[in-house]
N, C-alpha and C positions, 0 to 999 in steps of 0.2 A: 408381232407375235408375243403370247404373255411370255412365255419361255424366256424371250429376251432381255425384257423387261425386269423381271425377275434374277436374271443372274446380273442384269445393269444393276439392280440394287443391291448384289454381294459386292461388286468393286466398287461402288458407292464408298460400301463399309468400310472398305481397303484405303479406298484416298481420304475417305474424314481422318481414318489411325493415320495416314502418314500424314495431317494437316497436325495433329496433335503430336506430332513427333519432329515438327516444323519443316517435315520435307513437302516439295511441291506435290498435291493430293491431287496424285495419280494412282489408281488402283485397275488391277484384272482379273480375272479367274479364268483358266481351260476348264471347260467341260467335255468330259468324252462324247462318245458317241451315244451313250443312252443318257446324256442330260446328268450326269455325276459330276463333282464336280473333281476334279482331277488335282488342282493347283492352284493358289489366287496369291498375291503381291503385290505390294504397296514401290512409290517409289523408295529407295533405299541409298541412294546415292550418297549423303550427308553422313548418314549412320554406320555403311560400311568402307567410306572413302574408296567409293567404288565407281568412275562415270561409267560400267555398263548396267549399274545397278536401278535401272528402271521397272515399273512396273509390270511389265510385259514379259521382261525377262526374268524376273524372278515367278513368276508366275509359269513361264515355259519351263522353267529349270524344277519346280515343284513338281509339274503335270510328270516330265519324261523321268523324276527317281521315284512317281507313283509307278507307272507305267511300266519299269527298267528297262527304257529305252528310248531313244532320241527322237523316234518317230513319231507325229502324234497325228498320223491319218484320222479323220473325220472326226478330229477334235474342234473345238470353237473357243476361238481367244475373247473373250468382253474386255473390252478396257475404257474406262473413261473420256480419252481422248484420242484420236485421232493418235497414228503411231507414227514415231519416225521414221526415218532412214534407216536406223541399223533394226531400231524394233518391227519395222517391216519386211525387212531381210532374216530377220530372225523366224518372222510367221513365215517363210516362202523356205526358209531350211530346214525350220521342224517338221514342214508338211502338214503344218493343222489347215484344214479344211475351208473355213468358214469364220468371218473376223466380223464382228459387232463392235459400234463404237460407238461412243455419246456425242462429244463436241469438238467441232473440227478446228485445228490449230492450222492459221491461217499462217503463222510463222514456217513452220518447221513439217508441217504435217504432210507425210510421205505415201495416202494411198487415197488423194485428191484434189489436197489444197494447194498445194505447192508441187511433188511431184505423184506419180501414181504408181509407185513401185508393184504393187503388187498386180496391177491388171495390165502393166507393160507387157506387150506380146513377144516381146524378144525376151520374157525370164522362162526359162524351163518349167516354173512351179506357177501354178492359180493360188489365188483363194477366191473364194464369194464374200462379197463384201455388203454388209449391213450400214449404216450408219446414221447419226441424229437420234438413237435409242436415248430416251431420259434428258437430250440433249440441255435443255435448259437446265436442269440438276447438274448436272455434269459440267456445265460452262459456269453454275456460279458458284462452285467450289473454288473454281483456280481465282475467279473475280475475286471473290472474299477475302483468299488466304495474298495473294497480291496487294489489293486494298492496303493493307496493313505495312509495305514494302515499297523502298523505293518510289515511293510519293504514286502509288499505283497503276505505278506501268507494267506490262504483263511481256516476262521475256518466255524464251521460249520453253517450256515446262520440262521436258526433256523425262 
């Protein structure tokens, strides 16, 4: 879908600023339900000495104080990579909709690679799940910005 496409290349935007900021470039955006964009977030972690300050969550926390409210039925999270554990529990709390995602983290990643939080049939909440949008964009962001670290080993982006 171009749509997808398209808001894969605002978190794009998201994870270059948080490469330039030296955090792991990871970026998201909600969009509402007519394709607005709601909220978008970089990871933030480094900058706000924050470990729930990931991309996904900052970008949830933008969408619901657009919205004034926590809920964010038939919203869509974009995020560059593949989301965690708690960032996967966070889309099944907010109630957004529908998750698109670039590149899948084979470490850590919580809705296939590792475990499948969100389409486990024992959670109360769905979402529909997108993924490999931009995929190769999105996977050689983290390659790059690693490269440079750590004699380029790639931990887990978080």
């Amino acid at each position: 879908m171009r749509a997808d496409e398209a808001a894969m290349r605002l978190a794009i935007a998201q994870a270059r600023e948080a490469a330039e900021h030296d955090e792991v470039p990871v970026g998201a955006v909600v969009l509402g339900p007519d394709g607005a964009v709601l909220g978008a977030g970089r990871n933030r972690r480094e900058a706000d000495r924050d470990p729930l300050a990931h991309a996904e969550v900052v970008a949830l926390r933008a969408a619901a104080a657009a919205l004034g409210g926590w809920r964010l039925d038939g919203c869509t999270l974009v995020v560059t990579l593949e989301p965690c554990t708690m960032c996967a529990g966070a889309v099944l709390e907010s109630r957004v909709g529908r998750l698109v995602f670039g590149a899948w983290d084979e470490k850590a990643g919580a809705v296939g690679s590792v475990l499948d939080v969100l389409r486990d049939r024992r959670s109360g909440a769905r979402a529909e799940v997108r993924a490999g949008v931009l995929q190769g964009e999105c996977a050689a962001l983290l390659t790059a910005f690693f490269a440079g670290r750590r004699g380029g080993a790639t931990p887990s982006p978080g």
